[in-house]
N, CA, C and O atoms as a Tripos MOL2 file, in Angstrom:
@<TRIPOS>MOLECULE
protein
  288   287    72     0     0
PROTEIN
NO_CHARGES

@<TRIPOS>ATOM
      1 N          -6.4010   30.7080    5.3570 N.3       1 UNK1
      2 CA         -5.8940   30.0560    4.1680 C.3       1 UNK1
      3 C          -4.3820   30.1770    4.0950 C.2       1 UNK1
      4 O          -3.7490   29.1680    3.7840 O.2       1 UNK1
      5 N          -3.7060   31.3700    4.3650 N.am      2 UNK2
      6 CA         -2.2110   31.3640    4.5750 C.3       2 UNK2
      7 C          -1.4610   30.5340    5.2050 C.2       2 UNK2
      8 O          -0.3530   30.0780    4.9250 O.2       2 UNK2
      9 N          -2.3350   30.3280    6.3140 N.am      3 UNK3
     10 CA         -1.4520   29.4790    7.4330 C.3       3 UNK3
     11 C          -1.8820   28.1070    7.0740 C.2       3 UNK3
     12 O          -1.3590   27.4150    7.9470 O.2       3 UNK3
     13 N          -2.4640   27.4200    6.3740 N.am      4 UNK4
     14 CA         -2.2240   26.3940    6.2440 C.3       4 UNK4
     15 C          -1.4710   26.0820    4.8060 C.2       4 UNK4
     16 O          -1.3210   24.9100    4.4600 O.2       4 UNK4
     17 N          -0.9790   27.2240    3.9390 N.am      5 UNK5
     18 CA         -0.1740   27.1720    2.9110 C.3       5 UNK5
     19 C           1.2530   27.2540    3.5470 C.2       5 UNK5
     20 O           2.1740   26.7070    2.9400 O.2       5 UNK5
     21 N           1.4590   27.7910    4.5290 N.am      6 UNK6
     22 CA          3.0270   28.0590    5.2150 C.3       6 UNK6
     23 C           3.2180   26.1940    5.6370 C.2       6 UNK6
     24 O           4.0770   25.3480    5.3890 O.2       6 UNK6
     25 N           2.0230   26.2020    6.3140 N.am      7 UNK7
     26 CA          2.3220   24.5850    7.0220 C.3       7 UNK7
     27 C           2.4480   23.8910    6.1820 C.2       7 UNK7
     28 O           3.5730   23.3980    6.2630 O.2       7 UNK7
     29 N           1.6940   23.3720    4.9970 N.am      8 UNK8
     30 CA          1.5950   22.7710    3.7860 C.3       8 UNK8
     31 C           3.0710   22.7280    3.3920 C.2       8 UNK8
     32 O           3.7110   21.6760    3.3850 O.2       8 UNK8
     33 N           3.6130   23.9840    3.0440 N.am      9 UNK9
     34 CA          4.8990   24.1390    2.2690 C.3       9 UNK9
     35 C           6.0660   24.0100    3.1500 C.2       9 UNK9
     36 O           7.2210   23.8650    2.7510 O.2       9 UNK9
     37 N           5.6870   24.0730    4.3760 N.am     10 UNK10
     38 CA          6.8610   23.7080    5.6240 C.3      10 UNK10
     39 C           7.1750   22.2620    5.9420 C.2      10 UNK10
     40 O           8.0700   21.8200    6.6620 O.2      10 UNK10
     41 N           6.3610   21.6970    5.3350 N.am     11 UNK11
     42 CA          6.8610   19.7990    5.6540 C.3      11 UNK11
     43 C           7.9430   19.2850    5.1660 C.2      11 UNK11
     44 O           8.5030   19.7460    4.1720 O.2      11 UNK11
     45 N           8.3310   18.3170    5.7900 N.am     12 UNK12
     46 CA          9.5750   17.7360    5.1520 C.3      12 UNK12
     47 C           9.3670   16.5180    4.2220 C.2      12 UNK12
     48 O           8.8590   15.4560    4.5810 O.2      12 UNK12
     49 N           9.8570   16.8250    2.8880 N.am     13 UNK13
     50 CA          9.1900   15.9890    1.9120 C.3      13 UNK13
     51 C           9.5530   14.4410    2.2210 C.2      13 UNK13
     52 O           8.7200   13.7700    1.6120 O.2      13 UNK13
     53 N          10.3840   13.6620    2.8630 N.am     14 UNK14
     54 CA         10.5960   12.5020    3.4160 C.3      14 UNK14
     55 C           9.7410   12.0230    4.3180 C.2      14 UNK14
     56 O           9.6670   10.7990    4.4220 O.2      14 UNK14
     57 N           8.9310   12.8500    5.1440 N.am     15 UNK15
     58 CA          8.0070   12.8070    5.6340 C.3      15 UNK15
     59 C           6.4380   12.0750    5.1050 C.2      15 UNK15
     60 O           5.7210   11.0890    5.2740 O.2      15 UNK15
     61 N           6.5480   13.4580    4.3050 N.am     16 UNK16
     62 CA          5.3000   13.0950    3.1040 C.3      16 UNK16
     63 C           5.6540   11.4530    2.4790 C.2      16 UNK16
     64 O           4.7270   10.6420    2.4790 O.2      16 UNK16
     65 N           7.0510   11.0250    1.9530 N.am     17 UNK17
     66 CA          7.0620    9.9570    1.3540 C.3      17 UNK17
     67 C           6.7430    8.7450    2.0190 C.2      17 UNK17
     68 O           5.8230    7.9750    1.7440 O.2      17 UNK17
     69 N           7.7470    8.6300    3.0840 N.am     18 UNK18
     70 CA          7.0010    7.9220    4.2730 C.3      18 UNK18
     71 C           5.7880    7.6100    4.5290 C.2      18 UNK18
     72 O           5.3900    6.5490    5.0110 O.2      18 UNK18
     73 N           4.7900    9.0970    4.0180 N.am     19 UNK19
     74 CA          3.3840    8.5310    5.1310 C.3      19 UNK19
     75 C           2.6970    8.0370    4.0630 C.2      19 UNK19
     76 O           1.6850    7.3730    4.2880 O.2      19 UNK19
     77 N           3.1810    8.3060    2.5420 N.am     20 UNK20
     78 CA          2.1890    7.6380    1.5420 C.3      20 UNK20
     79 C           2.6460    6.1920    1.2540 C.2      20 UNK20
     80 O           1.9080    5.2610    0.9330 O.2      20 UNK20
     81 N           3.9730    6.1570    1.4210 N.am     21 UNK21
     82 CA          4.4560    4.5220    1.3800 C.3      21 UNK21
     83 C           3.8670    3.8090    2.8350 C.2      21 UNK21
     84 O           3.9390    2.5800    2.8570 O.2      21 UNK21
     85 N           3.4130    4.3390    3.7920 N.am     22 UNK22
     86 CA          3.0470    3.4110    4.9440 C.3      22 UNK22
     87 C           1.5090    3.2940    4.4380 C.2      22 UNK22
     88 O           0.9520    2.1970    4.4910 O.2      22 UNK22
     89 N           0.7900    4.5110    3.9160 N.am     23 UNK23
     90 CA         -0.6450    4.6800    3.2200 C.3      23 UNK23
     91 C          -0.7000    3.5300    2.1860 C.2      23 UNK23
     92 O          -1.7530    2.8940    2.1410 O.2      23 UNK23
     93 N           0.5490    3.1040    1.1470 N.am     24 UNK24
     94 CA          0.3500    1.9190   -0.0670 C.3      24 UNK24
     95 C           0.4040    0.7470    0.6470 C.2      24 UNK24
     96 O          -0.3550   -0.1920    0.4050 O.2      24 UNK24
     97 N           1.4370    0.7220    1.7110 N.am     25 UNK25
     98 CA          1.8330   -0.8990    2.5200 C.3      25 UNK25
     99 C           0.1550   -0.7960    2.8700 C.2      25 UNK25
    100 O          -0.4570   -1.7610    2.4130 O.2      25 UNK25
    101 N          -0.6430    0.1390    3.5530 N.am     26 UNK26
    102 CA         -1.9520   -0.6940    4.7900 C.3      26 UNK26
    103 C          -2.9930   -0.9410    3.0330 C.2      26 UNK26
    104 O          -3.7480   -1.9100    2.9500 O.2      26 UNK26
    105 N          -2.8960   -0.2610    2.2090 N.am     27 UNK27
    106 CA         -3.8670   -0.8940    1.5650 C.3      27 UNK27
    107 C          -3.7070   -1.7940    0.2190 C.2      27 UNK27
    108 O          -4.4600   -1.9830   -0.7360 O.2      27 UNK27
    109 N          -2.7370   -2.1500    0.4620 N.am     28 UNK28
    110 CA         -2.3740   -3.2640   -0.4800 C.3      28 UNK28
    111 C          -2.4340   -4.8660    0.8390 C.2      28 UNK28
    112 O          -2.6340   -6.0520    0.5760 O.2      28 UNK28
    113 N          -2.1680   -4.1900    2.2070 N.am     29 UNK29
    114 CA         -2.7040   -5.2650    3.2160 C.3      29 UNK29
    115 C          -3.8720   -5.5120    3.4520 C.2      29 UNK29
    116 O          -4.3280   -6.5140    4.0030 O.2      29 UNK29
    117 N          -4.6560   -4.2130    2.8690 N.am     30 UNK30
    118 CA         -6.4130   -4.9410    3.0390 C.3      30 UNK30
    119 C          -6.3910   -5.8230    2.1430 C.2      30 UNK30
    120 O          -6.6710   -6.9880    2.4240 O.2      30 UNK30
    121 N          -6.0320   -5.4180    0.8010 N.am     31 UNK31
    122 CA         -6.5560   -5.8130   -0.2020 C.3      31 UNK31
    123 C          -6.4740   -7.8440   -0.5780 C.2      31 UNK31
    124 O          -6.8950   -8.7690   -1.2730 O.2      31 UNK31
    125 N          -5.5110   -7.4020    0.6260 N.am     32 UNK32
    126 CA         -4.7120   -8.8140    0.3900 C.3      32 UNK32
    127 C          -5.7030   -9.6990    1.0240 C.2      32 UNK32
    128 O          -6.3360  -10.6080    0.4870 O.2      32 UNK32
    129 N          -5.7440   -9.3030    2.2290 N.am     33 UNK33
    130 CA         -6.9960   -9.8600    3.0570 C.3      33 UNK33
    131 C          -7.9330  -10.1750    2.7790 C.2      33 UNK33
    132 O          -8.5520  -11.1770    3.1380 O.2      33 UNK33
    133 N          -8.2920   -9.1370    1.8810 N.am     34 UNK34
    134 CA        -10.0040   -9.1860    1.1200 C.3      34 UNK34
    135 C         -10.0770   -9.8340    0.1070 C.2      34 UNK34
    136 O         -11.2090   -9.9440   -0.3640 O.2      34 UNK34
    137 N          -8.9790  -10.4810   -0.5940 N.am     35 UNK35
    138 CA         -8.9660  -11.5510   -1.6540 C.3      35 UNK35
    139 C          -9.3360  -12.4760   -1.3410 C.2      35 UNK35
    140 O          -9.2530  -12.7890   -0.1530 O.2      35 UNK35
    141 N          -9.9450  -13.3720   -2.3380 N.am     36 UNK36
    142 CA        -10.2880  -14.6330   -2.2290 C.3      36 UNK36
    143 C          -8.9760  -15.9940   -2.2860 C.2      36 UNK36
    144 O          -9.2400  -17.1950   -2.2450 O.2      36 UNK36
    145 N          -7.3370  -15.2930   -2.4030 N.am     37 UNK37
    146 CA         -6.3030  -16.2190   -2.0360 C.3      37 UNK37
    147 C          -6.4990  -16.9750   -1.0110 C.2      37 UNK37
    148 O          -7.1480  -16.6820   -0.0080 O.2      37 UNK37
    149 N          -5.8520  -18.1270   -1.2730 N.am     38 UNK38
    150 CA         -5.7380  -18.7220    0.0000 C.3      38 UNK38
    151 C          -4.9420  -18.0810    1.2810 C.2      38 UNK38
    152 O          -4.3430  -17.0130    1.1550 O.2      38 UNK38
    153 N          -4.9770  -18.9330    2.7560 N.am     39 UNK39
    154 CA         -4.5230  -18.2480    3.9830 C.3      39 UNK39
    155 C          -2.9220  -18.1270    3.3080 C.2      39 UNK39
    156 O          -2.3710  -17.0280    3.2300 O.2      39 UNK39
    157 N          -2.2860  -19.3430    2.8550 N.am     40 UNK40
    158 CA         -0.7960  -19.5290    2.7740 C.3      40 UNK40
    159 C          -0.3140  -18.5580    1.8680 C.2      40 UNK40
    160 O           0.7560  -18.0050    2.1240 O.2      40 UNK40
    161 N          -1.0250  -18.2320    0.7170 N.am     41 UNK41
    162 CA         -0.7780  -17.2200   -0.3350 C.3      41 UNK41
    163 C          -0.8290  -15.8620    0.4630 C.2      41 UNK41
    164 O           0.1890  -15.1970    0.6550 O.2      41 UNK41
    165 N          -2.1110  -15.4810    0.9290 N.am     42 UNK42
    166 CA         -2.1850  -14.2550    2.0300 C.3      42 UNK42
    167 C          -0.9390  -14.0380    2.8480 C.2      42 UNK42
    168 O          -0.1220  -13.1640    2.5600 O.2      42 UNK42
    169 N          -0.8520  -14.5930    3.5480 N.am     43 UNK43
    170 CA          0.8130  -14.6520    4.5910 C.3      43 UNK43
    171 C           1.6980  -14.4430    4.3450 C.2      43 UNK43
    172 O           2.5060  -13.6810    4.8760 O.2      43 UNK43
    173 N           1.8310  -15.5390    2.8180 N.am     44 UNK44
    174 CA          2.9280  -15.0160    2.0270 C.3      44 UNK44
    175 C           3.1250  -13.7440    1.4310 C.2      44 UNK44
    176 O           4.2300  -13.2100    1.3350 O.2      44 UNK44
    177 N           1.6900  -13.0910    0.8930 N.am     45 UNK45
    178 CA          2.3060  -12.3860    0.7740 C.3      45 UNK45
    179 C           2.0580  -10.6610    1.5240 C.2      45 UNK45
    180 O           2.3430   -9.6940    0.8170 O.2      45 UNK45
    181 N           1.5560  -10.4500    2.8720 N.am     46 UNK46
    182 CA          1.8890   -9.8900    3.5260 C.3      46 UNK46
    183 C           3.6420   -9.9040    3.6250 C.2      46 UNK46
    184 O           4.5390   -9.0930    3.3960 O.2      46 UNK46
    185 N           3.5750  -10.9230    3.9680 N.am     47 UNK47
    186 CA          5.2250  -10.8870    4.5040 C.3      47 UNK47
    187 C           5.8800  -10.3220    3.4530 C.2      47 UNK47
    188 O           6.8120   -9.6290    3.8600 O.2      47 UNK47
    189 N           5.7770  -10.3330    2.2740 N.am     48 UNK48
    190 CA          6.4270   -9.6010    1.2440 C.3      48 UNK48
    191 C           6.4870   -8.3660    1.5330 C.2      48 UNK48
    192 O           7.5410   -7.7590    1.7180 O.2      48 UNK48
    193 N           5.1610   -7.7990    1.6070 N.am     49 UNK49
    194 CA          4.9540   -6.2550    1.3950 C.3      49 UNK49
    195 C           5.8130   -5.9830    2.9720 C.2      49 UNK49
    196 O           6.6930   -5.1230    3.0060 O.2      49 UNK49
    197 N           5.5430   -6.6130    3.9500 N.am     50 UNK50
    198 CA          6.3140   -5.8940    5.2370 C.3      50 UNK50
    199 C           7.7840   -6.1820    5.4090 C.2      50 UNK50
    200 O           8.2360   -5.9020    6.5190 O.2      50 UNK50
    201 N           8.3590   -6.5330    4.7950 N.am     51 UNK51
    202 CA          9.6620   -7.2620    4.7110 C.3      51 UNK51
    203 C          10.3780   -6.2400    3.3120 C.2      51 UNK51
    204 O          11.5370   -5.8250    3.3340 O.2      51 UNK51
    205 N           9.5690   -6.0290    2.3740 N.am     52 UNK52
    206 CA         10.4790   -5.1000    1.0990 C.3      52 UNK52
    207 C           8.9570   -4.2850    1.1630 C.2      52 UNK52
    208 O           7.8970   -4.5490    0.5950 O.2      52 UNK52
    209 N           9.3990   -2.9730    2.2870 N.am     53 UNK53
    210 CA          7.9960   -1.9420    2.1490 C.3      53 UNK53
    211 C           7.8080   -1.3220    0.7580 C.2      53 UNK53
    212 O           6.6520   -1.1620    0.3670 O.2      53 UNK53
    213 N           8.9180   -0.9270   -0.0920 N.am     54 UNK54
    214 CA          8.8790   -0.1930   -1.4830 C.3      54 UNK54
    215 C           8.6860   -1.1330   -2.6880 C.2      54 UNK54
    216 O           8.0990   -0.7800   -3.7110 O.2      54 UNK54
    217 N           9.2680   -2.4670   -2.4790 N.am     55 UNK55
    218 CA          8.9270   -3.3290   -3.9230 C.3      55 UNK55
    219 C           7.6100   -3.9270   -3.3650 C.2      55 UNK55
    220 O           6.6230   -3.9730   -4.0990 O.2      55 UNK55
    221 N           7.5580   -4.4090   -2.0310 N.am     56 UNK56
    222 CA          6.2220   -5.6020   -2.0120 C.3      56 UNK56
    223 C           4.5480   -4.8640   -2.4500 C.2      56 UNK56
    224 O           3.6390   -5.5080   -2.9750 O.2      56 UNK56
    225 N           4.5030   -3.8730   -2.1950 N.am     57 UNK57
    226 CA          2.9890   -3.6620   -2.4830 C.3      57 UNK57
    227 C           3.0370   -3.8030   -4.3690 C.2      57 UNK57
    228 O           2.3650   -4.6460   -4.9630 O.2      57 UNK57
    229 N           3.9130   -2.8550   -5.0420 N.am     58 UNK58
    230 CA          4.0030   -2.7940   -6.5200 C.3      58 UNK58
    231 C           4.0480   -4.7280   -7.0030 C.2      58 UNK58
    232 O           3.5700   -5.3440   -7.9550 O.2      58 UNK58
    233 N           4.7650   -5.1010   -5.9450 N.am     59 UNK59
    234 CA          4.7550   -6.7140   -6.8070 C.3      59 UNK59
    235 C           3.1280   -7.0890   -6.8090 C.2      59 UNK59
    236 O           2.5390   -7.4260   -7.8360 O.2      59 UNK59
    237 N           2.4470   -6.9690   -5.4040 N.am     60 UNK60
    238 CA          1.5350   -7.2450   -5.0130 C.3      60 UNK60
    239 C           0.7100   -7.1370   -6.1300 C.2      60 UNK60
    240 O           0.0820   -8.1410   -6.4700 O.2      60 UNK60
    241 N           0.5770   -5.9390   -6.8660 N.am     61 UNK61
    242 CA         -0.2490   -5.1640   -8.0230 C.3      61 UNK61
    243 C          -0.1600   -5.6390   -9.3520 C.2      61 UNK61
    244 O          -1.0530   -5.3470  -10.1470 O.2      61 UNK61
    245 N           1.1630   -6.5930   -9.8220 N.am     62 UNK62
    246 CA          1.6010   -6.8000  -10.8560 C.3      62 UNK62
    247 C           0.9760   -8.3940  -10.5690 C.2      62 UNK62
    248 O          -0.0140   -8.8870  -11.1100 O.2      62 UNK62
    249 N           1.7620   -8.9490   -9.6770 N.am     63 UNK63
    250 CA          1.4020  -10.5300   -9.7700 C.3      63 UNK63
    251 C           0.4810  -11.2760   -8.3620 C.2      63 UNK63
    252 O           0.3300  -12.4260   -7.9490 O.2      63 UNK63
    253 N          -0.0140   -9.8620   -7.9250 N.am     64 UNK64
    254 CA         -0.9690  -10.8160   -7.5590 C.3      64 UNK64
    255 C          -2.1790  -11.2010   -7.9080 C.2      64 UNK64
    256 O          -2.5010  -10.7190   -8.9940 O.2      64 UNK64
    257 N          -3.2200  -12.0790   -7.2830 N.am     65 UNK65
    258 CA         -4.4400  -12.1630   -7.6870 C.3      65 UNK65
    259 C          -5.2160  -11.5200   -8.3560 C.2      65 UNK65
    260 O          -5.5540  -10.6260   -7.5800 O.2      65 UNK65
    261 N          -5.9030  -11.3120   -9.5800 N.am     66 UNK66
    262 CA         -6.5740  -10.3280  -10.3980 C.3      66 UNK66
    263 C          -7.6410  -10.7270   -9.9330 C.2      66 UNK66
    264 O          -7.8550  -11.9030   -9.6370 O.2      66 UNK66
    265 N          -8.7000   -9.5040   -9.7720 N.am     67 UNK67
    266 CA        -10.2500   -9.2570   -9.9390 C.3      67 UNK67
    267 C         -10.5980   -9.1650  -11.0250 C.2      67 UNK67
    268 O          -9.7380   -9.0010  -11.8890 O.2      67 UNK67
    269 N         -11.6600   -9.2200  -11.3030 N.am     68 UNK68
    270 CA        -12.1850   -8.9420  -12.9030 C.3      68 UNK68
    271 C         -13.5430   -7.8420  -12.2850 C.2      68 UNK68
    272 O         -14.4820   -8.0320  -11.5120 O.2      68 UNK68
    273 N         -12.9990   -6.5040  -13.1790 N.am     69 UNK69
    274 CA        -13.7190   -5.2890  -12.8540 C.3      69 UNK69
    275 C         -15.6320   -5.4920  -13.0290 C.2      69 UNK69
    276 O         -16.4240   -4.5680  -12.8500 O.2      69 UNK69
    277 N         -16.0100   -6.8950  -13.4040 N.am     70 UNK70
    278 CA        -17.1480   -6.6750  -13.1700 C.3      70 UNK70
    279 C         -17.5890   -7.0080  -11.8470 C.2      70 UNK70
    280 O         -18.7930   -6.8450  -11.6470 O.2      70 UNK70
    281 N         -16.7530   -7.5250  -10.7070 N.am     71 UNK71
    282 CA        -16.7380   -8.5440   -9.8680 C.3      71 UNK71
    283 C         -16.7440   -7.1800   -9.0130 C.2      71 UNK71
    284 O         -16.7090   -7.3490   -7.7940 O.2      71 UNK71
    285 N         -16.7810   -5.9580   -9.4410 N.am     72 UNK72
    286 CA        -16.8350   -5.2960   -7.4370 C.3      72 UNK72
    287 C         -18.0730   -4.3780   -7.7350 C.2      72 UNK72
    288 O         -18.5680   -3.6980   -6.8360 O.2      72 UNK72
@<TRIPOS>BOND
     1     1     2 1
     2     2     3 1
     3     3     4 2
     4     3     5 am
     5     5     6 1
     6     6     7 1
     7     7     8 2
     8     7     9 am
     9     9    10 1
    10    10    11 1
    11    11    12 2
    12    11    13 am
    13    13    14 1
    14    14    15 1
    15    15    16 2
    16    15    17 am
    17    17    18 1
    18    18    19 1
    19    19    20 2
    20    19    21 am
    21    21    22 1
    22    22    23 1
    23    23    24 2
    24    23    25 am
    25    25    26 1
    26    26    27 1
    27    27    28 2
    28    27    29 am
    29    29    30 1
    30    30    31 1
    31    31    32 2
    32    31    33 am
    33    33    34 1
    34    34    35 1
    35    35    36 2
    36    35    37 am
    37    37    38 1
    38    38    39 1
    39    39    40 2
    40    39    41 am
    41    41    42 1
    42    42    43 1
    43    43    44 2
    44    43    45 am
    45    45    46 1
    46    46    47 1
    47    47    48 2
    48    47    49 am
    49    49    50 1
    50    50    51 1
    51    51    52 2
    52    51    53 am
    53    53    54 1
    54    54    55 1
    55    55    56 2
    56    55    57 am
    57    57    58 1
    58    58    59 1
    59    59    60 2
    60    59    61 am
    61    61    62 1
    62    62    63 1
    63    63    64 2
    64    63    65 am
    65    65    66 1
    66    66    67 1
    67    67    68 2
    68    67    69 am
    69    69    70 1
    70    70    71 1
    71    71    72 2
    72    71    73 am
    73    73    74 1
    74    74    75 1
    75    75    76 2
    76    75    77 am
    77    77    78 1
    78    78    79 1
    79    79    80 2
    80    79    81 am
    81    81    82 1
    82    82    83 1
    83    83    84 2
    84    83    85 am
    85    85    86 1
    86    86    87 1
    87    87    88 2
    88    87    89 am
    89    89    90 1
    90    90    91 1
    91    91    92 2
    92    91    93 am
    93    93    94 1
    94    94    95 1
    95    95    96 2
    96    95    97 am
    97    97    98 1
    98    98    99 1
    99    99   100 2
   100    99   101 am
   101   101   102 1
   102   102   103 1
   103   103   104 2
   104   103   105 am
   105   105   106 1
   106   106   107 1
   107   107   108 2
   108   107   109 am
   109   109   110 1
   110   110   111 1
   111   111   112 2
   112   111   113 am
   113   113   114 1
   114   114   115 1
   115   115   116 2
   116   115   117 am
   117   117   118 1
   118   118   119 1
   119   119   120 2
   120   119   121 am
   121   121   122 1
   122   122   123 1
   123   123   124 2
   124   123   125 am
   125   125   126 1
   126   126   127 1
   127   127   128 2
   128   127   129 am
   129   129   130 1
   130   130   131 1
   131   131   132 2
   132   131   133 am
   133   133   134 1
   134   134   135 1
   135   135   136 2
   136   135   137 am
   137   137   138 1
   138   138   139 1
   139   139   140 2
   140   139   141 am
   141   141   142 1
   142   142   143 1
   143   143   144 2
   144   143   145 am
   145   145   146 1
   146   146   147 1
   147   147   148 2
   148   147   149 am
   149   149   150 1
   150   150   151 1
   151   151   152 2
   152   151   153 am
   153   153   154 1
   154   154   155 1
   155   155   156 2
   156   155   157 am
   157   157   158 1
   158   158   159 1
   159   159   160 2
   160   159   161 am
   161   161   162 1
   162   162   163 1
   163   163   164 2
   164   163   165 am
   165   165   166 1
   166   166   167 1
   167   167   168 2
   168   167   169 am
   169   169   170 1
   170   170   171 1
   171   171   172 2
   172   171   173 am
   173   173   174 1
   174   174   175 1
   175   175   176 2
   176   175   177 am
   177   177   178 1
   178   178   179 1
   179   179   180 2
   180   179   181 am
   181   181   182 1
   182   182   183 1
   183   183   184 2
   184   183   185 am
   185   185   186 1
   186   186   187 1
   187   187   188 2
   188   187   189 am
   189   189   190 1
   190   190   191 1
   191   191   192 2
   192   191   193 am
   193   193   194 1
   194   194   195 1
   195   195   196 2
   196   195   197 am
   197   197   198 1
   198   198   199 1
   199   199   200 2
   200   199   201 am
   201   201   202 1
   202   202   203 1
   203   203   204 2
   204   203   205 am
   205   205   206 1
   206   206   207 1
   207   207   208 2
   208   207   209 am
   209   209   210 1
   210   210   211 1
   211   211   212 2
   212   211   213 am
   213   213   214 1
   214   214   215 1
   215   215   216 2
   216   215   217 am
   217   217   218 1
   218   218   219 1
   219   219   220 2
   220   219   221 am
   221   221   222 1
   222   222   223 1
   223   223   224 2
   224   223   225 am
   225   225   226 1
   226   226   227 1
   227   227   228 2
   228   227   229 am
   229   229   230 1
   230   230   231 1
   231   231   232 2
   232   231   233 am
   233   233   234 1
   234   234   235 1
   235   235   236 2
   236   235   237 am
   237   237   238 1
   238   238   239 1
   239   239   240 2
   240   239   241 am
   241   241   242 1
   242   242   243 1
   243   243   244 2
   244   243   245 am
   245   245   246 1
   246   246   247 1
   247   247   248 2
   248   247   249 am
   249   249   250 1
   250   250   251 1
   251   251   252 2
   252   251   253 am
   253   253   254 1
   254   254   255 1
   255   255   256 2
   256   255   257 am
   257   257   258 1
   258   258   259 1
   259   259   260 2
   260   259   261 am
   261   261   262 1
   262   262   263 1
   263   263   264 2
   264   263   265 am
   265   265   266 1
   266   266   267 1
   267   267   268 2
   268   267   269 am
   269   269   270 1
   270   270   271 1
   271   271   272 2
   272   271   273 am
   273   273   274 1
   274   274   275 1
   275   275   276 2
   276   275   277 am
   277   277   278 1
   278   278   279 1
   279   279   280 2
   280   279   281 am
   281   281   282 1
   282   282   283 1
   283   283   284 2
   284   283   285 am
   285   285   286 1
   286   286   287 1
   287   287   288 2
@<TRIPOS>SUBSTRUCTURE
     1 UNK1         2 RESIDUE 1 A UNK
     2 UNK2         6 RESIDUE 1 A UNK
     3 UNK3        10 RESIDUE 1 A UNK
     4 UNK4        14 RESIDUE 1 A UNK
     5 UNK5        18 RESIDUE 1 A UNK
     6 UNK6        22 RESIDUE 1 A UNK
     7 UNK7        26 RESIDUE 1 A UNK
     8 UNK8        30 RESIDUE 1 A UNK
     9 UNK9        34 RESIDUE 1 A UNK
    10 UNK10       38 RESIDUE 1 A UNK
    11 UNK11       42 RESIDUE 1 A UNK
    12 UNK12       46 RESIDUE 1 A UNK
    13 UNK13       50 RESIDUE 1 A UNK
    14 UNK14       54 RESIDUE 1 A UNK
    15 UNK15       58 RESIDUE 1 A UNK
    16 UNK16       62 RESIDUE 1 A UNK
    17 UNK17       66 RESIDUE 1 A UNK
    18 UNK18       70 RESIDUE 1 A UNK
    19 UNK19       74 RESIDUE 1 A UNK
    20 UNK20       78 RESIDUE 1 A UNK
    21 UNK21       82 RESIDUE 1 A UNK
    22 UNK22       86 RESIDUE 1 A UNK
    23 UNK23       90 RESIDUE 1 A UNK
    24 UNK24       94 RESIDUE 1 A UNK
    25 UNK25       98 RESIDUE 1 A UNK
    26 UNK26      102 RESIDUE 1 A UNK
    27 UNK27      106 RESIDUE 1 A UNK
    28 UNK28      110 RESIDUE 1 A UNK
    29 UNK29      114 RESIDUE 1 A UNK
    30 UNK30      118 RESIDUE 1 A UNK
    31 UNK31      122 RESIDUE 1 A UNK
    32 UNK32      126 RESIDUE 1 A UNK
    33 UNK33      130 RESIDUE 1 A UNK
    34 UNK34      134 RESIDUE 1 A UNK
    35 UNK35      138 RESIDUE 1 A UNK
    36 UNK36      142 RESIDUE 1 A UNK
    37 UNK37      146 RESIDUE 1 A UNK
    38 UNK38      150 RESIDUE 1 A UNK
    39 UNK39      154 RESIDUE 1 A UNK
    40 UNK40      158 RESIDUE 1 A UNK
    41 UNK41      162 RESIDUE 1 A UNK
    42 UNK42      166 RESIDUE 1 A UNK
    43 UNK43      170 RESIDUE 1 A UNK
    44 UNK44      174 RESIDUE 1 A UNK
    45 UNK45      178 RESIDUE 1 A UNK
    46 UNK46      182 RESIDUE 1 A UNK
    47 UNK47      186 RESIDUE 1 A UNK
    48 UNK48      190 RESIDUE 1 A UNK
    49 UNK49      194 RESIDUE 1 A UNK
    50 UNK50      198 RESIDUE 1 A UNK
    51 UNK51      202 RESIDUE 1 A UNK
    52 UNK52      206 RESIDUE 1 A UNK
    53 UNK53      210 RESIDUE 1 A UNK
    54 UNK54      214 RESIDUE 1 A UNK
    55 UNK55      218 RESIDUE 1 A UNK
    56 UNK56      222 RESIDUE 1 A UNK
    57 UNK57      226 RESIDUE 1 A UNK
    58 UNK58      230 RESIDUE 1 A UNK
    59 UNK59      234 RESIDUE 1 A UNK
    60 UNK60      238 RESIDUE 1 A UNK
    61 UNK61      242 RESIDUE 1 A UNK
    62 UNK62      246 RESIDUE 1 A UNK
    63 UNK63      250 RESIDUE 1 A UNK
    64 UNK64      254 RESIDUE 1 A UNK
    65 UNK65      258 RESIDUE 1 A UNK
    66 UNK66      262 RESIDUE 1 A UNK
    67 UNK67      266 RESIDUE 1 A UNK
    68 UNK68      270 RESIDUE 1 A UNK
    69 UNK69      274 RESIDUE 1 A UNK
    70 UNK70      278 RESIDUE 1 A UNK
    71 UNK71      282 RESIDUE 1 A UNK
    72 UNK72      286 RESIDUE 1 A UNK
């Protein structure tokens, strides 16, 4: 249990930010996929999220396509 509290607390927090912003970009790219948007809307807006990695997924969330929570 120690040694994985030393490792834990030994990372470099840019690191960590990195791997959760590459973790929001891949699943805001499923999600995109898995919508019922069209291909041109999809593309578009991949290319968002990979082109502005820190604003495109949050736009993604605000204006993109809504589900309606009875629908999953």
């Amino acid at each position: 249990m120690n040694a994985a509290l030393e490792w834990a607390t030994g990372l470099d927090p840019s690191w960590l930010l990195a791997a959760l912003l590459v973790a929001l970009n891949l699943w805001a790219t499923w999600l995109i996929v898995l919508s019922a948007a069209p291909v041109r809307e999809k593309v578009l807006w991949v290319m968002v999220i990979f082109l502005c990695p820190i604003v495109g997924p949050v736009l993604w969330f605000v204006f993109g396509p809504k589900r309606s929570m009875l629908e999953s």
